[in-house]
C-alpha positions in Angstrom: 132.7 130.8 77.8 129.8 128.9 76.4 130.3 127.1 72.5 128.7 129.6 70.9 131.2 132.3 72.7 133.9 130.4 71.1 132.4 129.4 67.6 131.7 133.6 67.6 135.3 134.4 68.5 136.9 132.1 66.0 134.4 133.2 63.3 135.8 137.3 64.2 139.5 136.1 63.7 138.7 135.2 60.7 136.8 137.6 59.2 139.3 140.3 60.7 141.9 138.6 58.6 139.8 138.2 55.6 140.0 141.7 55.3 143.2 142.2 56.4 144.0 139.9 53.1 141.6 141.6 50.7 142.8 144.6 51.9 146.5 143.8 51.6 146.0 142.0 47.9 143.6 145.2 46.8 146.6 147.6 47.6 149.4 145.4 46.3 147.6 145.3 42.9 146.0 149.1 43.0 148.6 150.7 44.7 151.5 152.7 41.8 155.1 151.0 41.7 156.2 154.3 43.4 153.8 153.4 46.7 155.1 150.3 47.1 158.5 151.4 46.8 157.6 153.8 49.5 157.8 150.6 52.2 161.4 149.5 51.5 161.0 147.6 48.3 162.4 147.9 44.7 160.0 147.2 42.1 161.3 147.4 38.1 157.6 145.9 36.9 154.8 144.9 38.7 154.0 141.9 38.2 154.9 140.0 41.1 153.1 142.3 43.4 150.5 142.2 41.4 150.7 138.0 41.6 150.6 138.4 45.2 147.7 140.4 45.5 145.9 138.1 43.6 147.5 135.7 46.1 145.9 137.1 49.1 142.4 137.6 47.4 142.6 134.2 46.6 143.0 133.2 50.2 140.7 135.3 51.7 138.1 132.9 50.1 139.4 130.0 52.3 139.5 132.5 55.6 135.3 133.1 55.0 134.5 129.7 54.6 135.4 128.2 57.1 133.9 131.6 59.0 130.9 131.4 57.5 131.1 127.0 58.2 133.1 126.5 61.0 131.5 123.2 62.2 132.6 121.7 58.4 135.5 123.6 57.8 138.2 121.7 59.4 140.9 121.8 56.2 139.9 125.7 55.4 140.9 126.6 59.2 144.0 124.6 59.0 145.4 125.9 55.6 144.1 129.1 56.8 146.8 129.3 59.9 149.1 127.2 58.1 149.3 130.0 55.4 149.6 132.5 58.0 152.8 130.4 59.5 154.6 129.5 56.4 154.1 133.4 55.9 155.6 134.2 58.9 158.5 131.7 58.2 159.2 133.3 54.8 159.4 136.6 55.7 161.7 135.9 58.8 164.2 134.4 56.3 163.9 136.7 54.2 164.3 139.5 56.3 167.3 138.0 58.3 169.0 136.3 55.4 168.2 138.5 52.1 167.0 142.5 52.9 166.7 143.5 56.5 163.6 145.2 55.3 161.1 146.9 58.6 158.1 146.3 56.8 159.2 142.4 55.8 159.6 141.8 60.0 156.2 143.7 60.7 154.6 141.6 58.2 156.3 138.4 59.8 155.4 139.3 63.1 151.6 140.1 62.1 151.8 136.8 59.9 152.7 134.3 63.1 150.3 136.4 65.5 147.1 136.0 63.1 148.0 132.6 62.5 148.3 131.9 66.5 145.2 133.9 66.8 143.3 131.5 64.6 144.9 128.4 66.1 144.1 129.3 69.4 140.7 130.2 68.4 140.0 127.2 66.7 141.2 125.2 69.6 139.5 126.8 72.2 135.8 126.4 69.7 137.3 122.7 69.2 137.5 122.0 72.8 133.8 124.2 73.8 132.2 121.3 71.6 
């Protein structure tokens, strides 16, 4: 796989998880208390859902720079998949040590695989150079 194989691949992981995260923060802030509630949770207000919608729309922004830049965007792709890991490490713990909650382990396990998928990515770019 040539450079620009690679450059092209990392740039897809990242857009696919840009919109996984303006997708995600869209419905956490759209979405009725009710909705939400549908996937496990217990909301009395809504403001932390809410919070972490604006979260995700917030790092979405790092995710398309450093697709739209990858050559200069060495600190966006590594907060990028370090997000996606400390995610992934939250929700374990809090799955196996608060609320064994389905949709809290799906989201862990999607968590660690997009940030793998961007590490690897970025390594393989890295290493086409």
């Amino acid at each position: 796989m040539s450079s620009s194989n690679h450059r092209l691949l990392l740039q897809w992981v990242l857009w696919l998880i840009a919109v996984h995260s303006i997708c995600f923060g869209m419905a956490l802030i759209i979405f009725p208390t009710g909705w939400i509630e549908f996937f496990g949770f217990q909301l009395r207000e809504k403001f932390f859902a809410d919070q972490g919608g604006v979260f995700h729309l917030i790092i979405s922004l790092a995710y398309i720079i450093a697709a739209l830049d990858p050559e200069n965007s060495k600190k966006f792709v590594f907060l990028s998949y370090m997000t996606k890991f400390a995610a992934a490490a939250f929700l374990f713990s809090y799955y196996l040590f608060d609320r064994p909650i389905f949709m809290v382990l799906l989201s862990g396990v999607g968590d660690l695989l997009m940030g793998v998928a961007i590490l690897i990515s970025y390594r393989l770019y890295i290493k086409s150079l």
